[in-house]
KEVEXLUM-567574 format. One line per field, with one value per residue: x negated, y negated, z of N, C-alpha, C in turn; residue in one letter; chain. Coordinates in pm, whole numbers, plus 32768, in hexadecimal, padded with zeros to 4 digits. Each point is the difference from the previous one (the first is absolute). Example, Ala and Ser with C-alpha at 12.3 -4.5 7.8 and 13.67 -1.06 7.14 Angstrom:
// residues 2
n.xx 7AD9 8023
n.yy 8239 7F97
n.zz 830C 7FB8
ca.xx 8059 7FAE
ca.yy 7F89 7F89
ca.zz 8000 8006
c.xx 7FA6 804D
c.yy 7F88 7F93
c.zz 8000 8049
code a s
unit A A
//
This chain:
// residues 222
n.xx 75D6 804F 7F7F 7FCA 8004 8075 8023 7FF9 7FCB 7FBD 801E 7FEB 7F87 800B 805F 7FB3 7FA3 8041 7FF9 7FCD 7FE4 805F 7FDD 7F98 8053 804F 7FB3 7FAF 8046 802B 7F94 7FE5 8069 7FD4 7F66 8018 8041 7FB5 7FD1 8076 801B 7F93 8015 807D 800C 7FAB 8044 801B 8078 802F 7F8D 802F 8075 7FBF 7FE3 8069 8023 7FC1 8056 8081 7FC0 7FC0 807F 805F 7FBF 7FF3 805D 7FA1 8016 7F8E 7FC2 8022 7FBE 7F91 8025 8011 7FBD 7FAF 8003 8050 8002 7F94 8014 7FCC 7FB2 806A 7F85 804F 7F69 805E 8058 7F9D 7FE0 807A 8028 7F9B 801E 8078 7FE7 7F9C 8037 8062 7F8E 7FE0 8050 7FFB 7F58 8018 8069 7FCC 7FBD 8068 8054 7F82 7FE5 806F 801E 7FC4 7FD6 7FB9 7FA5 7FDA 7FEB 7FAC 7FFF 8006 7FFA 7FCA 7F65 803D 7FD3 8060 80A6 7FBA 7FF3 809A 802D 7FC7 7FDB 8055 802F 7FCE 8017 8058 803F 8039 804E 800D 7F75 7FE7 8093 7FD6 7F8C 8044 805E 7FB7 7FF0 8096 7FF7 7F83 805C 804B 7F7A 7FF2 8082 7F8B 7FC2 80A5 7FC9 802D 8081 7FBE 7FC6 8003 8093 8021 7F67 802F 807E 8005 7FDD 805A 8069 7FC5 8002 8034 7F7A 7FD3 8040 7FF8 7FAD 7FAE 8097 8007 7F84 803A 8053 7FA3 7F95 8073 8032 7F7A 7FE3 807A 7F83 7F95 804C 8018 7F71 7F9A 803D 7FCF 7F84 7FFA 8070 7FE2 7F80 801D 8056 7FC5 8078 8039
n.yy 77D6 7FA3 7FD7 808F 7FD4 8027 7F9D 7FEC 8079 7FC7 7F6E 801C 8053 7F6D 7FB7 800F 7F90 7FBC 8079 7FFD 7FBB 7FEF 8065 7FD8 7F7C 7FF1 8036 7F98 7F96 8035 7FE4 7F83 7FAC 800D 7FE0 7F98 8042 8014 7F85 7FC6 804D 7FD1 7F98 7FED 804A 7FB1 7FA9 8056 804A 8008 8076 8041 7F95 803E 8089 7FEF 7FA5 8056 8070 7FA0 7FC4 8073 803C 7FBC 8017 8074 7FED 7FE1 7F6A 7FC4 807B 7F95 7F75 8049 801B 7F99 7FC5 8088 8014 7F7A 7FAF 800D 7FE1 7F85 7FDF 7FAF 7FBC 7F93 7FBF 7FA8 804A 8044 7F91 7FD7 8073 8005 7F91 7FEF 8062 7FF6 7F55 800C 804E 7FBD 7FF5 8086 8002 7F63 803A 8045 7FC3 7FA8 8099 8053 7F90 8028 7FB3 8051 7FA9 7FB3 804F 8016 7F6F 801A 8042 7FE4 7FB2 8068 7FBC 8019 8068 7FD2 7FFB 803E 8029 7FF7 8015 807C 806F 8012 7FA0 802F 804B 7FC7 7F7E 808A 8023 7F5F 8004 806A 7FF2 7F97 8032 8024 7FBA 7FBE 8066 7FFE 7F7E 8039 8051 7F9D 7FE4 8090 7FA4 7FE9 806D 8004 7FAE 7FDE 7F99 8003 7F8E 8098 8025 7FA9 804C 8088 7FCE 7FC6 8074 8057 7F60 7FBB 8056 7FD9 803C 7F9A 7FC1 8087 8064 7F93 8025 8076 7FE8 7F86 8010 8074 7FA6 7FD8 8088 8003 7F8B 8005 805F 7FE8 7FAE 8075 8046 7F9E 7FFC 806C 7FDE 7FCB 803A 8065 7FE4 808F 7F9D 7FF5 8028 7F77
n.zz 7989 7FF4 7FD3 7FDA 8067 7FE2 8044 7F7F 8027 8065 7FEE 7F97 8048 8051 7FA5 7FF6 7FF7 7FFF 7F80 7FCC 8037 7FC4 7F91 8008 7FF8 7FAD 7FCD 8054 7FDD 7F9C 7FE5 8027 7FEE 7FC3 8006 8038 7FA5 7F88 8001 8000 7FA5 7F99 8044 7FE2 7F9B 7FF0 8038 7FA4 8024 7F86 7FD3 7FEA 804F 804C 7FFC 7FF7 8098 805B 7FA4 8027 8074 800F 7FA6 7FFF 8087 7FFB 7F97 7F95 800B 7FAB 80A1 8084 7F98 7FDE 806F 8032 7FC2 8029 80AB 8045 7F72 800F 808B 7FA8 8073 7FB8 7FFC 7FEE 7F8D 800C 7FD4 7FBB 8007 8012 7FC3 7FB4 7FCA 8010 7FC1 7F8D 7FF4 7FD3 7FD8 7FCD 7FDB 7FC7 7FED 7FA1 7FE4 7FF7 7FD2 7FB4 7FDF 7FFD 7FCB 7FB0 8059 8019 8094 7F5F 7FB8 8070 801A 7FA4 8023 8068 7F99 7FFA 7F9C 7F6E 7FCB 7FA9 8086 803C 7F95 7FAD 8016 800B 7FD8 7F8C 806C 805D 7FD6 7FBF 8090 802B 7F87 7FDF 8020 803D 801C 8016 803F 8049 8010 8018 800C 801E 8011 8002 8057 7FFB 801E 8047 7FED 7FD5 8028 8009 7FA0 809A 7FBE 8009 8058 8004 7FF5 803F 8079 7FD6 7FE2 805A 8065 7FEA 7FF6 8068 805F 8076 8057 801A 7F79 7FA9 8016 7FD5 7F92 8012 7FFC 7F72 7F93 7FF7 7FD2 7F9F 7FED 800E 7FF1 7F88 800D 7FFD 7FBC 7FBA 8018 7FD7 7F65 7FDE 8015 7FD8 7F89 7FDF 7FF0 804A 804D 805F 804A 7FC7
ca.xx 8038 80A4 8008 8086 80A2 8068 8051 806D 8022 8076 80A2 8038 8043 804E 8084 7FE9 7FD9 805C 8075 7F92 801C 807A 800A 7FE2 8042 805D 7FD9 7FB4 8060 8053 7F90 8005 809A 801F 7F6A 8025 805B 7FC5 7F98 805C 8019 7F94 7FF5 807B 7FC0 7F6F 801E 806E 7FC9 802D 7FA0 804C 7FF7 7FA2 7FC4 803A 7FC0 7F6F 7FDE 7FF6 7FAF 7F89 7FFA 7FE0 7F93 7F8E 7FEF 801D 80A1 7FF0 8050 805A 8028 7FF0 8061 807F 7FE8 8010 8021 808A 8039 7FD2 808A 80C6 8036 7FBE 803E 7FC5 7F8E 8021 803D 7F8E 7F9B 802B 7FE9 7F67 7FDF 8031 7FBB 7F82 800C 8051 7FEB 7F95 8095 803A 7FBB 800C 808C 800B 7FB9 8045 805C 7FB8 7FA4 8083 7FD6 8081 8076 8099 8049 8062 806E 807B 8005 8059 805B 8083 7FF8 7FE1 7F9B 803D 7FBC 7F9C 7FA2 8035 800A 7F72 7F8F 7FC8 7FFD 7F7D 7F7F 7FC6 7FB5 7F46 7FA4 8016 7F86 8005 8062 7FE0 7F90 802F 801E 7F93 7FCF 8059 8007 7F7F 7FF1 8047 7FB3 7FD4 8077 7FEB 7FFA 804F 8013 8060 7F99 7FFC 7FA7 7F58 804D 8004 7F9B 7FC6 8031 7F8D 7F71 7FFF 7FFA 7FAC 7F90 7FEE 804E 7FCC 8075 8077 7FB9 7FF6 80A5 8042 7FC5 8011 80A2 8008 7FD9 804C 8061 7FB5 8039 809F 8017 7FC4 8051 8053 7FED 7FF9 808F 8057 7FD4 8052 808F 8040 7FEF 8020 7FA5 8035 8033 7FC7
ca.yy 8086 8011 7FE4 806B 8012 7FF5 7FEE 7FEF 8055 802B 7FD4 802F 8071 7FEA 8042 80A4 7FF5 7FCA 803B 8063 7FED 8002 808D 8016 8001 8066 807B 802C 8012 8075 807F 7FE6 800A 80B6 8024 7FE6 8047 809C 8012 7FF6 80B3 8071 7FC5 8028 809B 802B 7FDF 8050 8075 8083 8019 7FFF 7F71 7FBC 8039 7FED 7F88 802C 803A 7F99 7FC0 8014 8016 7F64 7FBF 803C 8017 7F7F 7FCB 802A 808A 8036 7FB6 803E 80A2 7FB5 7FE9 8053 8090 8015 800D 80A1 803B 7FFF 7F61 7F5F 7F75 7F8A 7FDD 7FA1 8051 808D 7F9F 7FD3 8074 8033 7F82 8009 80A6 7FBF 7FC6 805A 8067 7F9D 7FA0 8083 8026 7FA0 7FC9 807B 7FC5 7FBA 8007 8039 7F80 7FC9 8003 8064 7FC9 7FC2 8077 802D 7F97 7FDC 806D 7FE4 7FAA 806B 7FF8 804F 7FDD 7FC2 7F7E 7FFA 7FF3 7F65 7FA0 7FE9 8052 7FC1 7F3F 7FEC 8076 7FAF 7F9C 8016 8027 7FA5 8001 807D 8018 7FA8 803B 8089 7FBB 7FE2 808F 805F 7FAB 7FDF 80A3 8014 7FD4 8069 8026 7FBE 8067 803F 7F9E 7F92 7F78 7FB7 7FC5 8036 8034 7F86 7FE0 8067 7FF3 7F7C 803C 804B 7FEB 7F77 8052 7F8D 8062 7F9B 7F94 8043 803A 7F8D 7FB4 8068 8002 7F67 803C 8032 7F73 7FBE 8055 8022 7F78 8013 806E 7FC5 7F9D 8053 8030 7F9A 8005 8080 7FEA 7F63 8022 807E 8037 7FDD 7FAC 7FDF 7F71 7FA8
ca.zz 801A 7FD3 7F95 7FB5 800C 7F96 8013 7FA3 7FEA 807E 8009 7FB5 8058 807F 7FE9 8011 807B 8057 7FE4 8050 8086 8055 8004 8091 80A2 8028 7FF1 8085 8055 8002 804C 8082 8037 7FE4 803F 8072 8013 800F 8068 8074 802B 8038 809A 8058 8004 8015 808F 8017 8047 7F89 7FBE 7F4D 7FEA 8032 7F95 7F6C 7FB5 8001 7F99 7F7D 8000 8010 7F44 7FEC 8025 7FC1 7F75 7FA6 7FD9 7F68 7FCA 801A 7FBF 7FA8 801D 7FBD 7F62 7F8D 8052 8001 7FA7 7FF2 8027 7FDF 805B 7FCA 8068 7FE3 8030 8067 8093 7FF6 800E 8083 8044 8032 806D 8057 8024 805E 8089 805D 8053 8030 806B 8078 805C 8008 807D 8083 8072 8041 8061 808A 806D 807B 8086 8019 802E 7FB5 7FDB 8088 8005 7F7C 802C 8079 7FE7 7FAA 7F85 7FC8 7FAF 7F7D 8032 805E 7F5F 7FFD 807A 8050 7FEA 7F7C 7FFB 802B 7FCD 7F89 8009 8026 7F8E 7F94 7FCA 7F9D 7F7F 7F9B 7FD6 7FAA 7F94 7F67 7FD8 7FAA 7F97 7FB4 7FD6 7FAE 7F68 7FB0 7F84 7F8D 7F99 7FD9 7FA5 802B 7FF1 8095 8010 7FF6 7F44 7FAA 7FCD 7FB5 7FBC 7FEC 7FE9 7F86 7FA6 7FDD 802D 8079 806B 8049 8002 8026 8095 8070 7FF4 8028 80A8 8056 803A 80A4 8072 8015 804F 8097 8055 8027 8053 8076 8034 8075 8084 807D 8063 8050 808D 8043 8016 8016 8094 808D 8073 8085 801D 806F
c.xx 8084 7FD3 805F 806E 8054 808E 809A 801E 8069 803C 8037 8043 806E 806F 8001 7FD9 8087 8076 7F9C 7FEE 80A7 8010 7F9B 8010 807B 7FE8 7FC5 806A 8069 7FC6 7FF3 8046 8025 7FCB 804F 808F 7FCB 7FAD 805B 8054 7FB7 7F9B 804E 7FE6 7F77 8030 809B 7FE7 7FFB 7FB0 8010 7FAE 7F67 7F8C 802D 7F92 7F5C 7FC2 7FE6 7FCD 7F73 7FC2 7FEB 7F97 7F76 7FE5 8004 8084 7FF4 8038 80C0 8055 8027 806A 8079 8022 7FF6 8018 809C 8028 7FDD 806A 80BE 8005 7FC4 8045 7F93 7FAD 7FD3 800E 7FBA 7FAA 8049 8009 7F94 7FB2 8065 7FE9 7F96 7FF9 8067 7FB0 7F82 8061 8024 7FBD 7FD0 8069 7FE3 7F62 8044 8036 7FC2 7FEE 8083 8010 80AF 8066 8078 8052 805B 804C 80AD 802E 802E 807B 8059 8016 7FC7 7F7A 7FB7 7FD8 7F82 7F9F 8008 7FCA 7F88 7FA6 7FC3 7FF3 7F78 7FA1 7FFE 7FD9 7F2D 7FA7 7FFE 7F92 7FED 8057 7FC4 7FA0 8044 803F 7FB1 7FA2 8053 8002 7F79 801F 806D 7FD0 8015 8086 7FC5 7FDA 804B 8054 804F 7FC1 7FE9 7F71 7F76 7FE7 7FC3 7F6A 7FE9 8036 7F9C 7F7F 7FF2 8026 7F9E 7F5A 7FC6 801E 7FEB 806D 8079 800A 8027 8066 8015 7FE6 801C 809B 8000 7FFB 8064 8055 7FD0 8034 805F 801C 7FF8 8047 80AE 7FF4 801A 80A4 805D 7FA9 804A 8084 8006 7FB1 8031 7FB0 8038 8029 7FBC 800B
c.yy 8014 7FC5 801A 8037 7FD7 7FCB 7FE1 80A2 805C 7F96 8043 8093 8005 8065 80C6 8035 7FEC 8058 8092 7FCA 800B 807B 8028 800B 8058 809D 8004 7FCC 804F 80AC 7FD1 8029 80D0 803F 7FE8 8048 8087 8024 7FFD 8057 8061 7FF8 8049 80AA 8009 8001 804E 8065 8052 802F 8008 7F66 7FCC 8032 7FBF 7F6C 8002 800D 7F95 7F80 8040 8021 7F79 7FAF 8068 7FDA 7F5D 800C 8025 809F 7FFD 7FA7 8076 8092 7FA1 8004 8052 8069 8024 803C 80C0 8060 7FDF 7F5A 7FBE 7F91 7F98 7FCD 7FC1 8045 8045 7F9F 7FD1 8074 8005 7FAA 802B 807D 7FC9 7FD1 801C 805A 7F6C 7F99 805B 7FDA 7F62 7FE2 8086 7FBF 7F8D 8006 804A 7F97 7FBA 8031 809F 7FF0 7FDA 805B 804C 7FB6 803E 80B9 7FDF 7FB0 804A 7FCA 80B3 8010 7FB0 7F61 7FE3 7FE9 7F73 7F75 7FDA 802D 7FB4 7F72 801B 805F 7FB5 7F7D 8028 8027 7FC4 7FFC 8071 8015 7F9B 802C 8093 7F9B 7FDD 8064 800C 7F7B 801A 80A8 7FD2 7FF8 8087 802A 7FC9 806D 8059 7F84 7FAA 7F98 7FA4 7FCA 801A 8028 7F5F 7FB6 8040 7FD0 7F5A 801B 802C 7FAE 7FAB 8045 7F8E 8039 7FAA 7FC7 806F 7FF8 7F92 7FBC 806D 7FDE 7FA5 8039 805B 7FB4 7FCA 807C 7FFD 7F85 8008 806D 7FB0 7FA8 8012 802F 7FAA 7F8E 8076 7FF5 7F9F 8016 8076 8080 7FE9 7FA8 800F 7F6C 7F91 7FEA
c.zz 7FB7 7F5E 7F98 8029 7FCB 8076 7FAA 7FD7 806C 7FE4 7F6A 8034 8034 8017 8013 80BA 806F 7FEB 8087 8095 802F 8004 8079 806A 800A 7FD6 80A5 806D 8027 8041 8087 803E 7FFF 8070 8094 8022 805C 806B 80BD 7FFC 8001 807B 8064 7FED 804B 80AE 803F 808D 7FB9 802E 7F71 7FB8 7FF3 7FA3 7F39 7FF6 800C 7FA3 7F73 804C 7FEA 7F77 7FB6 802E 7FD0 7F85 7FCC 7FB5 7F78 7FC8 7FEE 7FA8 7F4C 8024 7FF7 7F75 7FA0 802F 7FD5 7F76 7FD7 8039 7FDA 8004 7FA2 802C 7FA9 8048 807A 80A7 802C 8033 80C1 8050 803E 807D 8074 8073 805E 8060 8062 80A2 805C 804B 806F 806D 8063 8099 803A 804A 804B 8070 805E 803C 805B 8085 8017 803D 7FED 7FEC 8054 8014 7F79 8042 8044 7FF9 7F84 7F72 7FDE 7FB8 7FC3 802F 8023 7FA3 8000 806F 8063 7FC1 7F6A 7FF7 802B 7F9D 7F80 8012 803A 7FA6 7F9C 7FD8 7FBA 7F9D 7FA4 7FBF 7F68 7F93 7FB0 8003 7F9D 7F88 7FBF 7FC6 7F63 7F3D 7FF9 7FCC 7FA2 7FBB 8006 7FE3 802B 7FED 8099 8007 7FA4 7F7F 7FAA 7FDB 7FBD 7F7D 7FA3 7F98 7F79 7F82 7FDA 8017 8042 806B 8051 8049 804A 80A5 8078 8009 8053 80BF 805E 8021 807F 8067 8040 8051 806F 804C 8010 8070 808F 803B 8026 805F 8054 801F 8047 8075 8068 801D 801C 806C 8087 803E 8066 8032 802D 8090
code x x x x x x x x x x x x x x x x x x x x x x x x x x x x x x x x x x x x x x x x x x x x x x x x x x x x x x x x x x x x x x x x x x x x x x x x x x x x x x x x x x x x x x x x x x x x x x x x x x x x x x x x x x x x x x x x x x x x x x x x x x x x x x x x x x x x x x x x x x x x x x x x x x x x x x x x x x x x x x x x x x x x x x x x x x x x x x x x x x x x x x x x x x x x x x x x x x x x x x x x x x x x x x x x x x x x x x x x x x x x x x
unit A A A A A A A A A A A A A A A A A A A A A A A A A A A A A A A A A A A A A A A A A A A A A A A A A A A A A A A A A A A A A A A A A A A A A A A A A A A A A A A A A A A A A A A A A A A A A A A A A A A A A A A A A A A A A A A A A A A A A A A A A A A A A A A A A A A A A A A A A A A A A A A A A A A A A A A A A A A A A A A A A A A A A A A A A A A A A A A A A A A A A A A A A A A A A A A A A A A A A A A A A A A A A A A A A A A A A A A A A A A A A A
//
């Protein structure tokens, strides 16, 4: 089966490869880290009394979740500049990811924090924490130790969503089989270098969870 396979062509690759995976991670880490921003104020609106508040983030979780990322990857890319806005490839690329998952984190910790027992919540109320605190301190330690499986889950969504910067030419993972492909015309070799590197993000993923399981979720005392 591997007869023809060309392994001296991916280590000759390598170096592209490994320049192309670090651009990975921090192009998806940086969307993460964003995503989980967005998604914990557009939580905090969705759970507002506004109405105002509450509608603004409706509106941009339910837009973001109807529509493919690819549209809203492409109204980045060639929408903005049409109106004035240019922004480097890169950013147009963390933007979009971050957009996306953002509204999928929204809806991620607002199941969190329904499943918190309210009481607490009266407790930090009674005890004359503010909002803010009451976020802090009680409400967000638990709504994210209860949702480490799912955020993780969204995480490598947003890490496998990130090949589609490859056609607004970011070099990153998926850029680098294409790039494979086209000079040696080895989609094989390219393809199956590109899938083993996800391989590898997915475990590194996995093996945070399962230490944010252990350390950083709420437990109850001994």
């Amino acid at each position: 089966m591997l007869e023809g396979f060309n392994f001296r062509i991916i280590w000759e690759y390598m170096p592209l490869y490994m320049q192309c995976f670090a651009a990975t991670l921090w192009l998806s880490g940086l969307s993460l880290f964003g995503a989980v921003v967005v998604g914990i104020i557009a939580c905090a609106m969705r759970l507002s009394q506004s109405r105002i508040l509450r509608s603004i983030a409706g509106v941009y979780i339910e837009t973001i979740r109807s529509t493919p990322l690819l549209a809203q990857l492409y109204f980045f890319y060639f929408g903005l500049p049409s109106m004035g806005i240019m922004l480097p490839e890169w950013l147009t690329g963390v933007i979009a990811l971050t957009l996306n998952s953002g509204a999928y984190y929204a809806e991620i910790i607002r199941a969190g924090i329904q499943a918190i027992d309210f009481g607490q919540i009266e407790a930090g109320i009674a005890s004359g924490l503010s909002y803010i605190q009451r976020m802090r301190f009680i409400i967000l330690p638990q709504a994210l130790g209860n949702t480490i499986r799912p955020m993780l889950g969204q995480a490598i969504i947003l890490v496998k969503d990130s090949s589609l910067l490859s056609l607004i030419s970011i070099m990153e993972l998926t850029r680098a089989g294409q790039v494979l492909t086209s000079e040696r015309f080895t989609p094989a070799e390219g393809f199956l270098t590109t899938a083993a590197f996800y391989l590898i993000i997915y475990y590194m993923l996995k093996a945070f969870s399962g230490w944010s399981e252990k350390r950083l979720i709420f437990r109850e005392a001994h």
